[in-house]
C-alpha positions in Angstrom: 19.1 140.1 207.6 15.7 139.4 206.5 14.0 142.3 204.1 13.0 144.9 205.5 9.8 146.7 204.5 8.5 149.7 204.1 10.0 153.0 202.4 12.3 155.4 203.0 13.2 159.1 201.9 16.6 160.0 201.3 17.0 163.4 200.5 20.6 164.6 199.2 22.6 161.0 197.2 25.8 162.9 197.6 29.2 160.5 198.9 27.3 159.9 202.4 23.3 160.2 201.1 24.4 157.7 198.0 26.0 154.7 200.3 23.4 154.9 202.7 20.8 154.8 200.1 22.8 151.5 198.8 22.4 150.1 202.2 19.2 150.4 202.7 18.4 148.9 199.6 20.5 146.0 200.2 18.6 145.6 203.7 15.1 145.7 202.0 14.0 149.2 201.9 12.6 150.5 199.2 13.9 154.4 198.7 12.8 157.3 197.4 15.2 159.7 196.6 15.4 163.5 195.4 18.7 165.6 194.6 19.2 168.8 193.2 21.9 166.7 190.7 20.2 164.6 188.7 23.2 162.3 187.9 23.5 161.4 191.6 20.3 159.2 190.8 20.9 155.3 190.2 19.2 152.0 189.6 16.8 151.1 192.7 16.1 154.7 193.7 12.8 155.6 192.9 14.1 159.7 191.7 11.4 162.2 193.1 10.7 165.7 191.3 11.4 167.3 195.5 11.9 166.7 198.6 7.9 166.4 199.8 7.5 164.2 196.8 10.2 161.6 198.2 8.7 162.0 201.8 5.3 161.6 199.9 4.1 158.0 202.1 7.4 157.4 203.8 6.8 157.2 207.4 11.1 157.9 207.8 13.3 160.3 206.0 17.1 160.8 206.0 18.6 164.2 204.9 22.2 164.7 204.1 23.1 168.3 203.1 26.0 170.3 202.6 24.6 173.1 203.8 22.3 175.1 206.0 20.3 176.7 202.8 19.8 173.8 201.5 18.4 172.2 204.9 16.2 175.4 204.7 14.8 175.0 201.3 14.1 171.1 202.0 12.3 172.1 205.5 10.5 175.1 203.4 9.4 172.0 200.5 8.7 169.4 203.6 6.1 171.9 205.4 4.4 172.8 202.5 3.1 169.6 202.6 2.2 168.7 205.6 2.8 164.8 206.1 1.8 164.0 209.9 3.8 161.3 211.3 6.4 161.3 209.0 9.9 160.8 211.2 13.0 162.7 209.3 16.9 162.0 210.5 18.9 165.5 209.6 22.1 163.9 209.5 24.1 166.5 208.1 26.7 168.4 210.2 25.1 172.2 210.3 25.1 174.8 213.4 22.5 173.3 216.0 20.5 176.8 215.5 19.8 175.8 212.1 18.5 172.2 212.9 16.7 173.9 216.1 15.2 176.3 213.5 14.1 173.4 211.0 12.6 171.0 214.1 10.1 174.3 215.3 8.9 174.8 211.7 8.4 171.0 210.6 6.7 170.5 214.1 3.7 172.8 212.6 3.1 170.4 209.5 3.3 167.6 211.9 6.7 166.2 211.1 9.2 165.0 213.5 12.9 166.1 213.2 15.6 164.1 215.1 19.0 165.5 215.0 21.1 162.4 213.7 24.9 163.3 212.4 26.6 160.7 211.2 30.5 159.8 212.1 32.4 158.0 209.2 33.9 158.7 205.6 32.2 158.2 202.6 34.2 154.7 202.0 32.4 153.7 205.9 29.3 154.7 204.3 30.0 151.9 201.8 30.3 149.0 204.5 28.3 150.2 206.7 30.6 151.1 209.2 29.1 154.1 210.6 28.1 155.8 213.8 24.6 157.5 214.4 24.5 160.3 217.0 21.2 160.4 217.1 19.2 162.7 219.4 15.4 164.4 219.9 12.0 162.6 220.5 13.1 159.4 222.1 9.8 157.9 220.6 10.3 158.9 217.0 13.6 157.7 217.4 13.2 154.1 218.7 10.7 153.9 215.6 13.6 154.7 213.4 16.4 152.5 214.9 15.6 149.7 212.3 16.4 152.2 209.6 19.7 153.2 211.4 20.5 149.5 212.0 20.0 149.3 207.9 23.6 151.9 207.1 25.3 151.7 210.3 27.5 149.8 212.6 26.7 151.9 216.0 23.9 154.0 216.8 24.3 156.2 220.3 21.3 157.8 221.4 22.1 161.1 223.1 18.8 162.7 224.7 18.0 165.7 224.3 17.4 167.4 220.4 21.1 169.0 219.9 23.1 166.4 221.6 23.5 164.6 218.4 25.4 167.4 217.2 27.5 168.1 220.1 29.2 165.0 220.2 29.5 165.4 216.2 31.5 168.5 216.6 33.7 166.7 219.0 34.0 163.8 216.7 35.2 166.1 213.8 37.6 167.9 215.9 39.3 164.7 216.4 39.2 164.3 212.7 40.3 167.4 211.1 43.5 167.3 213.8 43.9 163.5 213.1 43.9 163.9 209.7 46.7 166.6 209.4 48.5 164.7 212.1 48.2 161.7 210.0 49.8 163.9 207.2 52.4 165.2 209.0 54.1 162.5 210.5 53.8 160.5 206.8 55.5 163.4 205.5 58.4 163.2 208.0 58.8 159.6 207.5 59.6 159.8 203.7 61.7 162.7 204.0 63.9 161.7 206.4 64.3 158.4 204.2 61.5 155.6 205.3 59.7 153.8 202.6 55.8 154.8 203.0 54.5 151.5 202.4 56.5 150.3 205.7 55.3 153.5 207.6 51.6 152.5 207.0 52.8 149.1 208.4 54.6 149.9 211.3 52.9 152.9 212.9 49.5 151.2 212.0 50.9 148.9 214.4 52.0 150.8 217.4 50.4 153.4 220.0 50.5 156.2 217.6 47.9 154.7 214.8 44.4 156.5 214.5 41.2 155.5 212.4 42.5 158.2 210.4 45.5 157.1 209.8 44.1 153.8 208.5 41.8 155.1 206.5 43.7 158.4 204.8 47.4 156.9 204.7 47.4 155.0 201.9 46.3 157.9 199.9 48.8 160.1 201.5 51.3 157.4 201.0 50.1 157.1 197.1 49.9 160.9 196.8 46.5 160.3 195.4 43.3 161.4 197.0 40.5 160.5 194.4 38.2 159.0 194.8 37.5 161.4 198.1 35.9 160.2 201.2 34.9 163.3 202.5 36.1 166.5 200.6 37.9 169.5 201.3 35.4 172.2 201.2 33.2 170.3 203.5 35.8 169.7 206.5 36.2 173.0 206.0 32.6 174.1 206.3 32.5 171.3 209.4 35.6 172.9 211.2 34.2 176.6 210.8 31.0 175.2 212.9 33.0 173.7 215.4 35.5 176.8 215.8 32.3 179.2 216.2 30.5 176.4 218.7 33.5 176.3 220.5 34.0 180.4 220.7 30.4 180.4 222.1 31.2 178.5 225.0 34.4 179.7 225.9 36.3 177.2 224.9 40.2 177.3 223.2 41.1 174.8 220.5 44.3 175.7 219.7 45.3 172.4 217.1 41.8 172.9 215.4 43.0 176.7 214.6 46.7 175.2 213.8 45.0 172.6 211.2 42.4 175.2 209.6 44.9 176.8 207.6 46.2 173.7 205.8 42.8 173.1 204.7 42.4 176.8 203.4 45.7 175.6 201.6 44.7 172.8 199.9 41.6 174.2 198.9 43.6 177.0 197.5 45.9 174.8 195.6 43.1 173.0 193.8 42.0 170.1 195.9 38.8 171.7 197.2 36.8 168.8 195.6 39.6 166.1 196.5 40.0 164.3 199.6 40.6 165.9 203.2 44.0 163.5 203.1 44.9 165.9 200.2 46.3 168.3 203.6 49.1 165.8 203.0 50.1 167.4 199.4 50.5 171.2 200.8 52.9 169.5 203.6 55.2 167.1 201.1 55.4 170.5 199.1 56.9 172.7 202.1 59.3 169.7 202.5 60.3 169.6 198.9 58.8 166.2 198.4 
């Protein structure tokens, strides 16, 4: 790819923010970065003192928050100085009110919000294989889809400002029940006697495989779930959304309510900050593994 030109804003270098930030480096960008943790700051990132100082001559931005005050606090930094023009991808997963919120108040300082979750682990974000949900202004996000092409492997643009985040929460349903299906059937196998190596193997083979179980059963096979992909406490905040999303529109999901619990149990047990494929501990422990 030739280099690409221009800068972007990246605004939270957690797991996801960090890779992507990589990328686009890699591709040409230059990036501007702020975080509230200054040691997520590396070599190539130009470290900002806010958010509006990162935006500061970007025409695009990229947010990637863990959670809905701290989307608030950035939009509440971002419209106090007003940057017309200025495109910016929330690509976190938050409640579609909140983002609906943020787009209304950043439209008064002339700023453009698209809603743009992103589906993939933090070890996608690495090789860029990643999907874009993008959705909102179909202008400001054609002017963008250079950027997305930068970090990901698939961008889907879904109309209408929300959209994005619909097909997210269906997305991470999939995941969170994957994930502790994943576990569960790994568990099985090496109780009833199966080497875990050969279960990796052979189901990663057959019908019953998922991207999940490629990409969280070696650690569930290892019993090791560092470096994490995507941690506990944030499929759990991600499942809580979907559960009250789902509620509002009448909607039963009776294996996402069967899988939240295992979550609240790993957290509980200490792997809040570990990998999601850490569901597979609590499991092995009920079976006396």
């Amino acid at each position: 790819m030739a280099p690409a030109q221009g800068t972007v804003a990246i605004v939270g270098l957690g797991i996801m923010g960090g890779a992507i930030a990589r990328n686009l480096l890699a591709a040409g960008y230059r990036v501007r970065g702020y975080d509230t943790d200054p040691a997520r700051y590396f070599d190539g990132v130009a470290a900002a003192a806010s958010a509006a100082a990162a935006a500061e001559g970007a025409a695009f931005a990229l947010t990637s928050l863990p959670s809905a005050a701290a989307l608030d606090a950035t939009v509440a930094d971002l419209a106090a100085r007003p940057a017309p023009g200025l495109v910016v991808a929330e690509i976190s997963t938050l409640p579609i009110a909140v983002k609906e919120a943020a787009r209304d108040r950043l439209a008064a300082a002339g700023i453009t919000l698209l809603d743009c979750p992103i589906s993939g682990t933090g070890a996608q974000a690495v090789t860029r294989d990643l999907a874009v949900y993008a959705s909102g202004d179909e202008a400001a996000f054609r002017g963008m889809a250079a950027v997305f092409d930068a970090f990901a492997r698939a961008t889907h643009y879904l109309g209408a400002f929300g959209n994005g985040s619909r097909m997210k929460f269906v997305a991470n349903l999939l995941v969170a029940v994957h994930n502790v299906a994943a576990a569960e059937a790994i568990v099985l196998g090496v109780k009833s006697g199966l080497d875990p190596a050969r279960i990796l193997e052979v189901i990663g083979s057959g019908a019953g495989s998922s991207r999940i179980f490629e990409l969280r059963g070696p650690m569930m096979a290892r019993g090791v779930y560092t470096p994490p992909t995507a941690t506990m406490h944030v499929l759990q905040k991600d499942s809580a959304i979907i559960a009250d999303f789902a509620r509002a529109l009448g909607v039963d999901t009776p294996t996402l309510a069967a899988a939240a619990p295992l979550y609240d149990a790993a957290a509980a047990a200490g792997y809040a900050a570990e990998d999601v494929a850490a569901v597979h501990a609590v499991l092995a422990r009920r079976a006396g593994l």
